[in-house]
C-alpha positions in Angstrom: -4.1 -13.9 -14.6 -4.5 -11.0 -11.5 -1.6 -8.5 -11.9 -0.5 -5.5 -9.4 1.9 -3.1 -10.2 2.8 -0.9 -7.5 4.6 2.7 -8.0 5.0 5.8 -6.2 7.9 4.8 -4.3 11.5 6.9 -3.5 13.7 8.4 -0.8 11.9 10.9 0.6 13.7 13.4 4.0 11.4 12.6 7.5 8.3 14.7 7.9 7.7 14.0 4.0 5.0 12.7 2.2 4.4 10.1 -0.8 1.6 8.6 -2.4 2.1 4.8 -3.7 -0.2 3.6 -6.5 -1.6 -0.3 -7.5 -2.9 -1.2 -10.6 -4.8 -4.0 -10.8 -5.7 -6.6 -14.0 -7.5 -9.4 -14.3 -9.9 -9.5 -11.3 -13.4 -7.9 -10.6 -11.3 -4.8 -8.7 -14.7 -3.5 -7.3 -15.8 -6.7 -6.2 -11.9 -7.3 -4.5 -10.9 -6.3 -0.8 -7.2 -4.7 -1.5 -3.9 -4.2 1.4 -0.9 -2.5 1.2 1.8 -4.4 3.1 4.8 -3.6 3.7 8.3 -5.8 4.8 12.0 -4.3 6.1 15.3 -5.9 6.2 15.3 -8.2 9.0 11.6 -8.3 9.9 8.5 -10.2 9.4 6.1 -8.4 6.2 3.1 -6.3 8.3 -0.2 -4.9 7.2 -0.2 -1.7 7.1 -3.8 -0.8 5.7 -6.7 -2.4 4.0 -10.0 -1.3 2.1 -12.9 -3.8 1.6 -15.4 -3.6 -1.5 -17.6 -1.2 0.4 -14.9 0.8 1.1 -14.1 0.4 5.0 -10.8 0.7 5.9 -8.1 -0.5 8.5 -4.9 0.7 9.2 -1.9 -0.7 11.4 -1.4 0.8 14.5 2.0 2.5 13.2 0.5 4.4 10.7 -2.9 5.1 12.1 -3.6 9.4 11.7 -0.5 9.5 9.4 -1.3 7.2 6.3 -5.0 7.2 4.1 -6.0 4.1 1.9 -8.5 5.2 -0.8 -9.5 3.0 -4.2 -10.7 4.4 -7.4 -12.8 1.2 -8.8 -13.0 3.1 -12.4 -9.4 2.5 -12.6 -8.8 -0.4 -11.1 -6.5 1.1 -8.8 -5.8 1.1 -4.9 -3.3 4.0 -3.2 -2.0 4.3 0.0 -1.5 8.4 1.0 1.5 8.4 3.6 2.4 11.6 5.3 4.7 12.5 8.4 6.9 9.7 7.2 9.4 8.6 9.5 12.8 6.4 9.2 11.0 3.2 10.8 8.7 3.7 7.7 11.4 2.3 5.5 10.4 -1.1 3.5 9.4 -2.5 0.3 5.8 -1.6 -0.1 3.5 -4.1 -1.5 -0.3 -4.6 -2.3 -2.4 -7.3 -2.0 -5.7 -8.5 -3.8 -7.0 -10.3 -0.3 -9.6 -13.0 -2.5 -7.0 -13.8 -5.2 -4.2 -14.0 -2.5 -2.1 -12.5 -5.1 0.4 -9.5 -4.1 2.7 -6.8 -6.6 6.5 -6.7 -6.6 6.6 -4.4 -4.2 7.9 -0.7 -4.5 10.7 0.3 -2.5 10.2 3.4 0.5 12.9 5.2 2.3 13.2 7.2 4.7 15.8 9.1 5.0 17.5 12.7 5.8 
């Protein structure tokens, strides 16, 4: 069955940086389009960035010139770089394998002096 197991998360002050990993089992990773989501109290869940098989990316309008999606097929893993992090920032993180439809149990950011 497709696993993801997100880490990387914590409190971190504004202006800081942290680097969320997802491990992925049981689907062809290389062959798999990946997204980190992302969902705070009170509001609807958002994408925040995707990477397709080849390796193009997209990123929310939020993050865009502050976060970096990059995959590592050899290890079945997708990360999500986030730097100049801000208190709006703040939300369970989650990824997503986009073909399986399957997503992590999220990993918990904050943002917070």
């Amino acid at each position: 069955q497709v696993q993801l197991v997100e880490s990387g998360g914590g409190l971190v002050q504004p202006g800081g940086s942290l680097r969320l990993s997802c491990a992925a089992s049981g689907i062809i990773f290389s062959l798999s389009d990946m997204g980190w989501y992302r969902q705070a109290p009170g509001k609807q869940r958002e994408l925040v960035a995707q990477i397709t098989r080849l390796g193009s990316t997209y990123y929310g309008d939020s993050v865009k010139g502050r976060f970096t999606i990059s995959r590592d097929n050899a290890k079945s893993t997708v990360y999500l770089q986030m730097n100049n992090l801000k208190p709006e920032d703040t939300a369970v993180y989650y990824c997503k394998s986009i073909q399986s439809g399957t997503r992590g149990q999220g990993t918990q950011v904050t943002v917070s002096s």
